[in-house]
GUPAZA-913129 format. One record per residue: y, x, z of N, C-alpha, C in turn; residue in three letters. Coordinates in pm, whole numbers, plus 50000, padded with zeros to 5 digits. Layout:
(site (Y; X; Z); (Y; X; Z); (Y; X; Z); ALA)
...
//
This chain:
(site (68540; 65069; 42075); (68576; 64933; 42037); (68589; 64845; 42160); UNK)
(site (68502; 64885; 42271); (68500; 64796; 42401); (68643; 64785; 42491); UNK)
(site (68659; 64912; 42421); (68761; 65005; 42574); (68868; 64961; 42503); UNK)
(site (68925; 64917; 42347); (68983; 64847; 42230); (69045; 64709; 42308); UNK)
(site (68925; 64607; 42315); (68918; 64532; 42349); (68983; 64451; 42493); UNK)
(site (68927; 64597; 42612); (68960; 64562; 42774); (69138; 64577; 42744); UNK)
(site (69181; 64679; 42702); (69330; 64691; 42672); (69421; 64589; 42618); UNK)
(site (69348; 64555; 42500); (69457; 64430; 42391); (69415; 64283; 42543); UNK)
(site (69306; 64279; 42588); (69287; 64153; 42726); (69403; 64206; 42778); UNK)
(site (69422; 64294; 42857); (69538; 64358; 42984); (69667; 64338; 42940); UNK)
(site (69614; 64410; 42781); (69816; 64396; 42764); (69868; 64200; 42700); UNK)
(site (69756; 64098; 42682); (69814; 63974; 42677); (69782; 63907; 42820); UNK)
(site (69694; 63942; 42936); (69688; 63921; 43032); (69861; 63939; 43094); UNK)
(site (69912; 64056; 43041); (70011; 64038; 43122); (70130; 63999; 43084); UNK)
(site (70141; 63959; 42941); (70227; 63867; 42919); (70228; 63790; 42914); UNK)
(site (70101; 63711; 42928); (70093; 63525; 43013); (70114; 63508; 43140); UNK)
(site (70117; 63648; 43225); (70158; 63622; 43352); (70286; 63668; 43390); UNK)
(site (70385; 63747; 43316); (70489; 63760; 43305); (70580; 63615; 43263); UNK)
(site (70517; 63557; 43126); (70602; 63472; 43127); (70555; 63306; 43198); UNK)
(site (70454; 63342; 43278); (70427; 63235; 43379); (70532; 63227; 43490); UNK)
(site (70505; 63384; 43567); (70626; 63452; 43643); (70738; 63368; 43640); UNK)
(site (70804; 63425; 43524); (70942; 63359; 43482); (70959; 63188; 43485); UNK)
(site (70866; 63132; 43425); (70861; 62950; 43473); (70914; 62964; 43585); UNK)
(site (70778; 62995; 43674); (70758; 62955; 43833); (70870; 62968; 43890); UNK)
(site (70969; 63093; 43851); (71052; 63145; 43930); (71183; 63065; 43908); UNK)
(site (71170; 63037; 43748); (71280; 62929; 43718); (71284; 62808; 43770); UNK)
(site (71132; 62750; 43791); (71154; 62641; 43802); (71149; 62633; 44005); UNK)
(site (71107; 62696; 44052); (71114; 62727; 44203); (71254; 62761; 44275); UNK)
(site (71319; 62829; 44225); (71458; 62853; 44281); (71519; 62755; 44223); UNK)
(site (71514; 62671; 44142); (71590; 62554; 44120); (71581; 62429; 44243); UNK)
(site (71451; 62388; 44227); (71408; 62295; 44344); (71439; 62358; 44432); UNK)
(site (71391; 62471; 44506); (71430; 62470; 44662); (71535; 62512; 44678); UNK)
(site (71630; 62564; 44631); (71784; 62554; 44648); (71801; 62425; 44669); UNK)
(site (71778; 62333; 44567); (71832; 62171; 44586); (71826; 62134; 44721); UNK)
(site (71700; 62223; 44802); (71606; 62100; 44890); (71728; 62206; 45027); UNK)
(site (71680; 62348; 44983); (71770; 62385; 45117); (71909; 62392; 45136); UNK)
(site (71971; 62335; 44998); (72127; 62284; 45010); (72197; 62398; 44964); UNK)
(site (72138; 62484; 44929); (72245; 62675; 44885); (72292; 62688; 44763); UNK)
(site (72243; 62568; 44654); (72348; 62583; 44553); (72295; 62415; 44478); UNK)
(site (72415; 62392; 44375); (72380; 62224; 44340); (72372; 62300; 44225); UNK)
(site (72290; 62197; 44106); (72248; 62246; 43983); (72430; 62191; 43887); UNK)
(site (72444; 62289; 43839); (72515; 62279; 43745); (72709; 62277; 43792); UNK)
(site (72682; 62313; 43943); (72804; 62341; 43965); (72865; 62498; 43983); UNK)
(site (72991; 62503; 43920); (73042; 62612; 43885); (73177; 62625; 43986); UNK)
(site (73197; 62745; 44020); (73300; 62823; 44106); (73401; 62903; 44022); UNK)
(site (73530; 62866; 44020); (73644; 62922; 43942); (73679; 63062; 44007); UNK)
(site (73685; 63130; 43925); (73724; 63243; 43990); (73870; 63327; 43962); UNK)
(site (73926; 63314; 44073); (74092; 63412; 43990); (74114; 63503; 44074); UNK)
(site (74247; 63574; 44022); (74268; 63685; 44115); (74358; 63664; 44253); UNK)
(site (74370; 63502; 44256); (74418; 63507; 44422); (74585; 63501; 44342); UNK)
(site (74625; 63421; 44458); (74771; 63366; 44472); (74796; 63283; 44326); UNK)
(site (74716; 63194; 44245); (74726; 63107; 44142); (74725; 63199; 44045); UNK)
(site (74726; 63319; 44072); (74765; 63423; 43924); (74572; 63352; 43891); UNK)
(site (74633; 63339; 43713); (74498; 63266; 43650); (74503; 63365; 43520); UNK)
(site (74589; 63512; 43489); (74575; 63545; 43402); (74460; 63643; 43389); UNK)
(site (74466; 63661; 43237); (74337; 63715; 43182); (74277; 63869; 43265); UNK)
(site (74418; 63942; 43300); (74331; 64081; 43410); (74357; 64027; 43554); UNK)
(site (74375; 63928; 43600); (74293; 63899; 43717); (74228; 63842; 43731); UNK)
(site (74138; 63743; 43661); (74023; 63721; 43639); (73912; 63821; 43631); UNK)
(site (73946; 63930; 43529); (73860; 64045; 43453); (73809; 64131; 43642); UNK)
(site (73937; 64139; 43716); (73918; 64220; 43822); (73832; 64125; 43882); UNK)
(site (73875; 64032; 43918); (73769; 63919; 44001); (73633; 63941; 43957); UNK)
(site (73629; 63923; 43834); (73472; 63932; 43792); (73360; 64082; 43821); UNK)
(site (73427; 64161; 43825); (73423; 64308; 43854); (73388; 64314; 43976); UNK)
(site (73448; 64232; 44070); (73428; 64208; 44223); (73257; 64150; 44270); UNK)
(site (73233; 64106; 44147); (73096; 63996; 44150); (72992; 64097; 44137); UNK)
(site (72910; 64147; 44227); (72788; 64193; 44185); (72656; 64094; 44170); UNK)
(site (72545; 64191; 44092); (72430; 64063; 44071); (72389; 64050; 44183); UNK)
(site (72396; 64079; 44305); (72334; 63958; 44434); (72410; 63847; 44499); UNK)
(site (72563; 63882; 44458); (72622; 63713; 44461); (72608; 63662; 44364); UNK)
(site (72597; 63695; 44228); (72533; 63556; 44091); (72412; 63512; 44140); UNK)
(site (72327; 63564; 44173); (72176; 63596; 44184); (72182; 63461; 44310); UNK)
(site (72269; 63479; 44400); (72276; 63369; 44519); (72380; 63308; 44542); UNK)
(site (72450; 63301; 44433); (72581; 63184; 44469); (72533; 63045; 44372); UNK)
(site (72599; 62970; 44364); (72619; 62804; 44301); (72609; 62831; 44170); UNK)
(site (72617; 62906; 44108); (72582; 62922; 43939); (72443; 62899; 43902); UNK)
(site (72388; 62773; 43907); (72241; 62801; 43856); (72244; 62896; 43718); UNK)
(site (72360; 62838; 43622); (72310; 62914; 43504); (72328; 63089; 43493); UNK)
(site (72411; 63113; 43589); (72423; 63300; 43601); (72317; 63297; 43654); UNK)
(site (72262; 63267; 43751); (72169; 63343; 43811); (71986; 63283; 43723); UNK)
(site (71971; 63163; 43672); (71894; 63184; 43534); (71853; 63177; 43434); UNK)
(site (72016; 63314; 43407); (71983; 63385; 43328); (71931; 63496; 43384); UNK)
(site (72010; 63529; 43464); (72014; 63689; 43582); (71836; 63679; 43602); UNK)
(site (71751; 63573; 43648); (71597; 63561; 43642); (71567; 63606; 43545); UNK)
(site (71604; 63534; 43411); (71522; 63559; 43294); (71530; 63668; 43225); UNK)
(site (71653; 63756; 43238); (71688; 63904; 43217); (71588; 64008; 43271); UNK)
(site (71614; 63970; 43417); (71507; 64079; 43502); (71396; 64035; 43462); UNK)
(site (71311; 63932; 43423); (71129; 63893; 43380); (71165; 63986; 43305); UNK)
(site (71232; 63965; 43186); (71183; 64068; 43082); (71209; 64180; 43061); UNK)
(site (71265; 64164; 43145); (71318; 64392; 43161); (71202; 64431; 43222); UNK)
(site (71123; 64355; 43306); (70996; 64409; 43393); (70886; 64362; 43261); UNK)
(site (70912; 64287; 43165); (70763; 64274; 43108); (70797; 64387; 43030); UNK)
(site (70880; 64429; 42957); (70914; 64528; 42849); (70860; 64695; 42936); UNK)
(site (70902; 64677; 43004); (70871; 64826; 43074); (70719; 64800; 43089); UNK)
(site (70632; 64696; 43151); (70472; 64709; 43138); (70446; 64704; 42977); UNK)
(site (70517; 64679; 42916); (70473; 64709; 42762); (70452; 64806; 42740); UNK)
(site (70607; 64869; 42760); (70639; 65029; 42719); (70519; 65111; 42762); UNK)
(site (70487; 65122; 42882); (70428; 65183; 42979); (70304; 65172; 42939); UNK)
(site (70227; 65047; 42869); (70093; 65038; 42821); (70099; 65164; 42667); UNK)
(site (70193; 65081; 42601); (70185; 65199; 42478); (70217; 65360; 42458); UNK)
(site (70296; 65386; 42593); (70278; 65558; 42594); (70157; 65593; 42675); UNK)
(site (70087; 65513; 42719); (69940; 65601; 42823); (69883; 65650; 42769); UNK)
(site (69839; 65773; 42729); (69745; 65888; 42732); (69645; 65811; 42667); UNK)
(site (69608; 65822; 42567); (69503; 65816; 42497); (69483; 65672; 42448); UNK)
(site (69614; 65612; 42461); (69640; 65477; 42413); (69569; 65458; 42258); UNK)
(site (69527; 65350; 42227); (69462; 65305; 42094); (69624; 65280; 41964); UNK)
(site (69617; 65297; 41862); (69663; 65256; 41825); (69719; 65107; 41794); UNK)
(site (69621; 65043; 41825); (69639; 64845; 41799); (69706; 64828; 41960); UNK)
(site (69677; 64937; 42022); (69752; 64870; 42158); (69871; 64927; 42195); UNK)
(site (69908; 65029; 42099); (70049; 65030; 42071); (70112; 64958; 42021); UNK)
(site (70038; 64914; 41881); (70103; 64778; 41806); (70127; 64704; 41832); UNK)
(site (70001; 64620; 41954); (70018; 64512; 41989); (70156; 64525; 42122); UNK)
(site (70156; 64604; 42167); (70300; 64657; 42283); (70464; 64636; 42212); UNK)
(site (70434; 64685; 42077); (70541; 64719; 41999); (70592; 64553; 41982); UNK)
(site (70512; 64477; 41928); (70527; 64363; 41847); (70552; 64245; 42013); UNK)
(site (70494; 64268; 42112); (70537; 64183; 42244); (70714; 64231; 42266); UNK)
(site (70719; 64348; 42283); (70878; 64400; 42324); (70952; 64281; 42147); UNK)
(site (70886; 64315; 42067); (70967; 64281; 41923); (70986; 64147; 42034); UNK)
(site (70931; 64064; 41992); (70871; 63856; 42059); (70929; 63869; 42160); UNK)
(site (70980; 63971; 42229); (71060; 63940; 42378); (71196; 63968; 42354); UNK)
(site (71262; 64040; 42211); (71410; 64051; 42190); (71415; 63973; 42124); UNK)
(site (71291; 63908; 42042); (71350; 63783; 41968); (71369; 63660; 42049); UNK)
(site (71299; 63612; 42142); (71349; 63508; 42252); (71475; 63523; 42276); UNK)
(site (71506; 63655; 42331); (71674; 63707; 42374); (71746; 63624; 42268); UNK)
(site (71761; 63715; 42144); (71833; 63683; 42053); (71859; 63545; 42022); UNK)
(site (71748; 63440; 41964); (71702; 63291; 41937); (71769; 63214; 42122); UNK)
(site (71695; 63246; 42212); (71799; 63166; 42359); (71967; 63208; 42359); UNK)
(site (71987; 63307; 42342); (72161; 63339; 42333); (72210; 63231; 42231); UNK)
(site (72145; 63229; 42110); (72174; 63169; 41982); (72227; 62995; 42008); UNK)
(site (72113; 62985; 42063); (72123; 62858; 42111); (72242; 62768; 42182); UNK)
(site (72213; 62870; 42327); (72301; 62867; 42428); (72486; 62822; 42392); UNK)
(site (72515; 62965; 42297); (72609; 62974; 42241); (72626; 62839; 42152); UNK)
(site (72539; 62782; 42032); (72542; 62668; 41981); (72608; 62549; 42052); UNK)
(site (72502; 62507; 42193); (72477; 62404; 42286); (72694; 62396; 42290); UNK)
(site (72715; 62524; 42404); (72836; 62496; 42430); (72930; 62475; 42305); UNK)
(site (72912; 62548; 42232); (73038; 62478; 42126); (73076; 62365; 42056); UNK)
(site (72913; 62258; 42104); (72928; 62156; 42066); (72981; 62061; 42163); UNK)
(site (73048; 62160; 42254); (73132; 62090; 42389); (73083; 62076; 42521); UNK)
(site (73006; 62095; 42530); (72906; 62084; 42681); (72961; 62223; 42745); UNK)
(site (72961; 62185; 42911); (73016; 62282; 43011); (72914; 62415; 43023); UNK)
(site (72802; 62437; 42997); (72677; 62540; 42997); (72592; 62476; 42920); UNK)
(site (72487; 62596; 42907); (72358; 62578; 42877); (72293; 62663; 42914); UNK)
(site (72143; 62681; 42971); (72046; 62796; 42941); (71913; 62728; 42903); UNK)
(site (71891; 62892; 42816); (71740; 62836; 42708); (71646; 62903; 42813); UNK)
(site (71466; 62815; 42800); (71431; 62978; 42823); (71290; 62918; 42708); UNK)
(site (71246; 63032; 42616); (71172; 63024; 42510); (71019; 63050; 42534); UNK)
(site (70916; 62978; 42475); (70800; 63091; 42471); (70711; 63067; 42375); UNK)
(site (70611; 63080; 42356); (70518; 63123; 42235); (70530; 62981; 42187); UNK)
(site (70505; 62877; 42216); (70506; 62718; 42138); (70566; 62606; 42179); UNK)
(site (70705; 62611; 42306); (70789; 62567; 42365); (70904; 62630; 42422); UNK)
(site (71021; 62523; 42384); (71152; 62574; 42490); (71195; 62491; 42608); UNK)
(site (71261; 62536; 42636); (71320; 62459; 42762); (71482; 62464; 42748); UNK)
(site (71539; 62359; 42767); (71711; 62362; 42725); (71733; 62303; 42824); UNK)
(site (71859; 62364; 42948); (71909; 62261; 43063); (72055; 62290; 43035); UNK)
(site (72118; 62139; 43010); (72264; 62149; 42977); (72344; 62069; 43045); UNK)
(site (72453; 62122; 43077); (72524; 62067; 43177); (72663; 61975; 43119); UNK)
(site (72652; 61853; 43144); (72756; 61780; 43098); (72863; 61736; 43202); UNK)
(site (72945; 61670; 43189); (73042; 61577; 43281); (72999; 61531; 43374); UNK)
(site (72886; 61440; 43297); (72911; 61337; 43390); (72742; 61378; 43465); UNK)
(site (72690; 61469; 43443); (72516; 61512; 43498); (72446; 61452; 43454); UNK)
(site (72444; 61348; 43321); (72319; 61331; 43223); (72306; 61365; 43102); UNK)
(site (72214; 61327; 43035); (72250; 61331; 42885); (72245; 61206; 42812); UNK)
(site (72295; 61169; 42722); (72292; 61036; 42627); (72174; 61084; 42509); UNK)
(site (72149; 60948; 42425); (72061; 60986; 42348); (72114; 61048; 42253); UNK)
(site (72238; 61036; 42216); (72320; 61179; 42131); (72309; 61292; 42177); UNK)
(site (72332; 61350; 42312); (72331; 61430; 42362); (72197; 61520; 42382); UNK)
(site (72083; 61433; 42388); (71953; 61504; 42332); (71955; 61547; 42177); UNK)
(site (71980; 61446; 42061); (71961; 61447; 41971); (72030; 61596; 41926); UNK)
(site (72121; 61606; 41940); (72260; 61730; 41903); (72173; 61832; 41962); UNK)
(site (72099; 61882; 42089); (72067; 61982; 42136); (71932; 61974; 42046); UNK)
(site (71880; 61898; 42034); (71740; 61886; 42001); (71725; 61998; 41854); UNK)
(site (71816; 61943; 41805); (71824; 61956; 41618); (71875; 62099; 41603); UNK)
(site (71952; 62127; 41753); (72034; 62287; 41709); (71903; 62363; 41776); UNK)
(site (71823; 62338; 41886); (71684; 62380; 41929); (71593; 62412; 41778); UNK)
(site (71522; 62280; 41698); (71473; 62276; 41634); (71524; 62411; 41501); UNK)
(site (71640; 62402; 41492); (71708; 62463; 41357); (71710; 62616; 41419); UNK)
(site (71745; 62674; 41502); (71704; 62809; 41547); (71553; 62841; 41619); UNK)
(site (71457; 62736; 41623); (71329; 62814; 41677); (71264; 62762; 41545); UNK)
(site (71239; 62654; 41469); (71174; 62597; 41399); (71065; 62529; 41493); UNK)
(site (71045; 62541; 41618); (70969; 62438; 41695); (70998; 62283; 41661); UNK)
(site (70898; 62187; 41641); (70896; 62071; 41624); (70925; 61994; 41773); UNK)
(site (70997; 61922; 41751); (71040; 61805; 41889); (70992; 61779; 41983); UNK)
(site (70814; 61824; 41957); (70748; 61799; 42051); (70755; 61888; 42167); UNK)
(site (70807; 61987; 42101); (70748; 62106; 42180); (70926; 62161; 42239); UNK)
(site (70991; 62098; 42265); (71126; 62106; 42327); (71151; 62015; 42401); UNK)
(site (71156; 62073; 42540); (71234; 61980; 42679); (71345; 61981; 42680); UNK)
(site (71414; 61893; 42700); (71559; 61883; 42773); (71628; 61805; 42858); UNK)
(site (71647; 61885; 42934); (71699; 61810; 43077); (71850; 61884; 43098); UNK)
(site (71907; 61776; 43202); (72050; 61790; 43211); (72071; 61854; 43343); UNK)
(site (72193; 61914; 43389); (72202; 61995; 43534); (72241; 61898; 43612); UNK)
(site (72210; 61843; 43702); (72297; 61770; 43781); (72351; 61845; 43918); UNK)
//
């Protein structure tokens, strides 16, 4: 029951520090980019295939050209986090995985492994949801990032703020896909 116990600690030990991880990292490469000038929040880079050609397979090739360490370090805050928030949880899912096949694993600490990976594709799913929402209600981006009793929504408009419509509209499409109450949803704009 002890040895029960040290396990189900380890395996939520490390998904409060996984998705601490992910804050810090979100919210750290945001600021010090700002501060060391290597990318502005919310500005985006057109990409074509060279000589004005703007059609759909030279774009497709252009993009093909892009590996994840230029998203990862070019001017896209929102490619690159997402590109953050992808890799957190590809690394928390594998310490999941990895807790629930060990040798002589408990059953509840399989469960409890099983049901964190579940809570980490449902963030996926519920932040895409969103995301996708945000822009169709006209805004240039969005990225979510979710967690156990708060989200975070940064959306990028025209003009680099938001109006009190412009909260309200994100707020309500937030609220209506997490069921989180108002309180518990930030939103800030990219500038």
């Amino acid at each position: 029951m002890k040895r029960n116990w040290k396990r189900n600690t380890v395996v939520a030990a490390m998904l409060v520090l996984v998705g601490a991880a992910v804050f810090l990292n979100w919210k750290y490469t945001g600021t010090s980019a700002l501060q060391a000038g290597t990318k502005i929040l919310g500005e985006s880079t057109l990409v074509s295939g060279g000589d004005g050609d703007n059609s759909a397979a030279a774009a497709a090739g252009s993009a093909e050209a892009l590996d994840e360490d230029s998203v990862y370090t070019g001017s896209d805050y929102f490619a690159s986090a997402r590109l953050t928030r992808q890799q957190a949880r590809d690394s928390a899912i594998s310490l999941l995985q990895e807790a629930a096949k060990e040798d002589g694993a408990a059953q509840s600490v399989t469960d409890e492994a099983s049901e964190g990976i579940q809570a980490l594709a449902s963030y996926t799913m519920t932040e895409a949801q969103i995301e996708n929402l945000v822009t169709a209600k006209g805004y240039a981006d969005c990225v979510a990032f979710m967690g156990d009793d708060s989200i975070s929504v940064v959306v990028s408009t025209d003009t680099g703020e938001l109006t009190d419509v412009d909260v309200a509209k994100v707020t309500d499409i937030t609220m209506t896909e997490t069921g989180y109450p108002a309180s518990s949803i930030k939103i800030m704009a990219a500038n």
